[in-house]
C-alpha positions in Angstrom: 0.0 0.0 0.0 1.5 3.5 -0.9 1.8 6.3 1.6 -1.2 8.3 -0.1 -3.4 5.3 0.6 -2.0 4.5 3.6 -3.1 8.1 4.9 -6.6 8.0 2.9 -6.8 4.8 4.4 -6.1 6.0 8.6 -7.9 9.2 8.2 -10.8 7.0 7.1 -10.5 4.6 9.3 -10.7 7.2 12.1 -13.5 9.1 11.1 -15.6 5.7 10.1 -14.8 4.4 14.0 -16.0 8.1 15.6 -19.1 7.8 13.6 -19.8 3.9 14.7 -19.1 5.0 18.0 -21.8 7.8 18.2 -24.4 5.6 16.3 -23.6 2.2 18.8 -24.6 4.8 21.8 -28.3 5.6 20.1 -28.4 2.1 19.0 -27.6 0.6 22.4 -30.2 3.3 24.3 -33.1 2.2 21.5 -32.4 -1.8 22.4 -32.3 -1.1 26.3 -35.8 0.9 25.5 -37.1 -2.0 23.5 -36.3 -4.4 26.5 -37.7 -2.4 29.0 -40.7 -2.0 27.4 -41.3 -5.1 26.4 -41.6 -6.0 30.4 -43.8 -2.9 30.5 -47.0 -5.2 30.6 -45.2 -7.7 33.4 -44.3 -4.7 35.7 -45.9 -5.2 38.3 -44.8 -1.5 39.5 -45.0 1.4 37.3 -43.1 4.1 38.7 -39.8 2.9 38.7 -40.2 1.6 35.0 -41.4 4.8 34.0 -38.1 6.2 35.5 -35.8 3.8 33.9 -37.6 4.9 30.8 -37.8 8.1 30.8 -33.7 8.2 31.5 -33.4 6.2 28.5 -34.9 8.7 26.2 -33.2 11.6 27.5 -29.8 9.7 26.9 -30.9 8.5 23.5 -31.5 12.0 22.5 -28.2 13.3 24.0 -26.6 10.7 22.1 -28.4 11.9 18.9 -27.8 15.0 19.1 -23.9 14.2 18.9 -24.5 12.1 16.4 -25.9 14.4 14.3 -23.1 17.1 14.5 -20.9 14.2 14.0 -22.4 13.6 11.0 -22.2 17.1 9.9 -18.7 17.9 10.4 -17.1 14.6 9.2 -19.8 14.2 6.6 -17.9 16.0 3.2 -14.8 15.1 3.7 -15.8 11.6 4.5 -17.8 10.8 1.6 -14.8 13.0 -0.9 -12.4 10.2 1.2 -14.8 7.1 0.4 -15.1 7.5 -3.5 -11.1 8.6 -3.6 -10.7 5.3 -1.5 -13.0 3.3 -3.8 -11.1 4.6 -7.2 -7.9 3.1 -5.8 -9.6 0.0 -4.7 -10.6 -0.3 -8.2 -7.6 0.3 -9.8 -5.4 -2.0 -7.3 -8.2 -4.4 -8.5 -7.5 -3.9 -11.6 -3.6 -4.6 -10.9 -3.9 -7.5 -9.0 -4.3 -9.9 -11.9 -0.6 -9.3 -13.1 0.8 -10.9 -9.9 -0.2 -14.6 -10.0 1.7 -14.9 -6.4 -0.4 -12.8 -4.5 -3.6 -14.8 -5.0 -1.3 -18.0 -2.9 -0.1 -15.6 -0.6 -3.0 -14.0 0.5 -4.7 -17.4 0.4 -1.7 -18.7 2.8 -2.7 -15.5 5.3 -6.1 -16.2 5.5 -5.7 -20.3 6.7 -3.2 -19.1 9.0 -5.6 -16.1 11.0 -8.4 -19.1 10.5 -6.1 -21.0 12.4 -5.3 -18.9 14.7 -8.9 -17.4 15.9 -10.2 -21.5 15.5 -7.3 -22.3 18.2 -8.0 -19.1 20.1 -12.2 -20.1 20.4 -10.8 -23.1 22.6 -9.5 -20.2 25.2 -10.5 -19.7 28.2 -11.2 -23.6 29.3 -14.0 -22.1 31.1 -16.6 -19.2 30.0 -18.5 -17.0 32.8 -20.1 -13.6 33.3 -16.5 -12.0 33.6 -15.3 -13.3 30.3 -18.3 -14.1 28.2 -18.8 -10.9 26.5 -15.0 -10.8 25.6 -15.2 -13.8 24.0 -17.7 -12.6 21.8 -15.3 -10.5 19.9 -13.0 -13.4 19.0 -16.2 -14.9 18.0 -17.3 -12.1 15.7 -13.6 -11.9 14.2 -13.8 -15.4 13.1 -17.6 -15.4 11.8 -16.1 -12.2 9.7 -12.9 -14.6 8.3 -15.4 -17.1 7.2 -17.7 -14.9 5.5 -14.8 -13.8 3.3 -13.8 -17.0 2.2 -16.9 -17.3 0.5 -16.9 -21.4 1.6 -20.0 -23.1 0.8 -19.5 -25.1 3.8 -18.8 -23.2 6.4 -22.6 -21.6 6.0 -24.1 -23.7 8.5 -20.7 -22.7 11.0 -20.9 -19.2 9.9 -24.9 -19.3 11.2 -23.7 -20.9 14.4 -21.4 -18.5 15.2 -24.0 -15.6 14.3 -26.5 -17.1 17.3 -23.4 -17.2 19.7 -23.0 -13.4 18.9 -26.1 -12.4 19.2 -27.2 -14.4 22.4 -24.1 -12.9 24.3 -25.3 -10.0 23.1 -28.3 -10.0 23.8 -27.2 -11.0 27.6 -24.8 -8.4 27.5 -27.3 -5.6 26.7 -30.3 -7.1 29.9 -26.9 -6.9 31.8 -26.5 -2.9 30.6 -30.8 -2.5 31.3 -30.3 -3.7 35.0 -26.5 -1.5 36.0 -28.5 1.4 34.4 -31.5 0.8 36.9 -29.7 0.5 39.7 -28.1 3.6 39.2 -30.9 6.0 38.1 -34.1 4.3 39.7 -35.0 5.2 43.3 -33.6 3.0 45.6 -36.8 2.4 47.3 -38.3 1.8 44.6 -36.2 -0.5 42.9 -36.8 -3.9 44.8 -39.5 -5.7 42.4 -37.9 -4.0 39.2 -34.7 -5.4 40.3 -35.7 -9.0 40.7 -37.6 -9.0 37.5 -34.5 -7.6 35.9 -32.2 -10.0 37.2 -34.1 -13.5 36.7 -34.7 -12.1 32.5 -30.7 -11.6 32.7 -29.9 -14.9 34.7 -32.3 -17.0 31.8 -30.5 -14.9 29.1 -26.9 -15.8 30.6 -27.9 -19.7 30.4 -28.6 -19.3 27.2 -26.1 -17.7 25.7 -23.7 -20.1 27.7 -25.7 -23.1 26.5 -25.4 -21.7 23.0 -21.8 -21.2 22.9 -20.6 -24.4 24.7 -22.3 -25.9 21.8 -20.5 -24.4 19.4 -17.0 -24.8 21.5 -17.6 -28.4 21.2 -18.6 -29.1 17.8 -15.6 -26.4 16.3 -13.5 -29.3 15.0 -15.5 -31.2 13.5 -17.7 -28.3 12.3 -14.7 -26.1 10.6 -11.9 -27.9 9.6 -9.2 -25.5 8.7 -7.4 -28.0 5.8 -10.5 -27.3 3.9 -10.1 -24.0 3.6 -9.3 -22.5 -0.2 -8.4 -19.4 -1.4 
C-alpha cells in the first residue's frame, strides 16, 4: 500500500470508528428501550419503569444530538475520502491480476488467521459472566474470516457463530438495562424492578452459555481448517 493510501486509508479509518461509536450509543439506548418496554406489561410496579424509561430517552437523545453534528462535520470530507478510496480499490483491483503470487499468498494468510482465531475459540477452558462478553469478539472476528472465504461449507458454521453473537449479546445488553436501573431508579423503589430484571438476565446468561458451549464443542468437526481454499 503506498503512503497516499495508507493516509486515505487512517484518516478513514478514524472518522468511520467516531461515527460507529456515536451511532452504537443511540443504537444501544433504543435496544435497552425496547427491552424495558417489552416488560412494560409484566411490571408489576409502574413508577420505577417509567423512571428507567424516561432516563433512556433523555440519553438516546443526547446521544443523537452528537450524532448528528458528527455527521455534519465529518460528513464531506468523508464521503470526498470514500469515493477517492474506492477509485484506488478499483484500480489495485484492476492490478492485482498481473501478480499470480499474491492470489497463494494471500490465500496462505487467510488459513493461517483461520487458524489462529479457531485455536484461540478453545480459550479460556471455562466461559463465565467475567469473560463471556469478551469472548464474543474473537467470535465475531472469526464469523467475519469465514464470510470472506466465501466457503460453501462453512454456512451452517458461519450461522452458528451468528446465534453465539447475538445471544451474548443479547445477555450483554439485559446486563446494561439492570446497572443502568440500579443507578438511576429510586432505591426504594427498585426492589420488584430489580428481581424482574435479574431473573430475565440470569435465563438470558444460560442461554447464551448453552449456545456457545455448543458451538466450542462441535468447532472441529464443524470447521476444519485444511478445507479452507483461497
Amino acid at each position: 500500500m503506498d503512503v497516499g493510501k495508507k493516509k486515505l486509508h487512517k484518516h478513514l479509518v478514524r472518522s468511520l470508528s467516531t461515527l460507529r461509536k456515536r451511532l452504537g450509543k443511540v443504537r444501544d439506548m433504543d435496544v435497552l428501550t425496547g427491552y424495558g418496554m417489552s416488560i412494560a406489561s409484566k411490571a408489576s410496579e409502574s413508577e420505577p419503569l417509567v423512571e428507567l424509561l424516561e432516563h433512556l430517552g433523555t440519553k438516546r437523545s443526547e446521544h443523537a444530538n452528537r450524532l448528528r453534528k458528527t455527521a455534519k462535520t465529518l460528513g464531506p470530507r468523508l464521503r470526498k475520502d470514500l469515493r477517492q478510496f474506492a477509485r484506488k480499490m478499483d484500480k489495485a483491483e484492476d492490478n492485482s491480476g498481473r501478480d499470480k503470487s499474491s492470489g497463494i499468498e494471500s490465500s496462505g494468510k487467510q488459513e493461517a488467521a483461520l487458524e489462529e482465531l479457531r485455536t484461540s475459540l478453545g480459550q479460556p477452558a471455562r466461559l463465565n459472566r467475567s469473560n463471556l462478553h469478551s469472548y464474543r469478539l474473537k467470535v465475531k472476528e472469526l464469523r467475519y474470516v469465514l464470510q470472506l472465504s466465501e466457503e460453501k461449507h462453512f454456512e451452517k458454521f458461519v450461522n452458528q457463530l451468528g446465534a453465539v453473537k447475538d445471544a451474548i449479546g443479547e445477555w450483554h445488553d439485559w446486563e446494561e438495562l439492570g446497572a443502568v436501573a440500579a443507578d438511576v431508579v429510586d432505591q426504594g423503589l427498585q426492589s420488584k424492578l430489580a428481581k424482574q430484571l435479574k431473573e430475565i438476565t440470569d435465563e438470558r446468561f444460560r442461554k447464551a452459555l448453552s449456545i456457545t458451549n455448543s458451538m466450542r464443542k462441535n468447532l472441529r468437526h464443524l470447521m476444519p481448517v485444511n478445507a479452507v481454499r483461497a
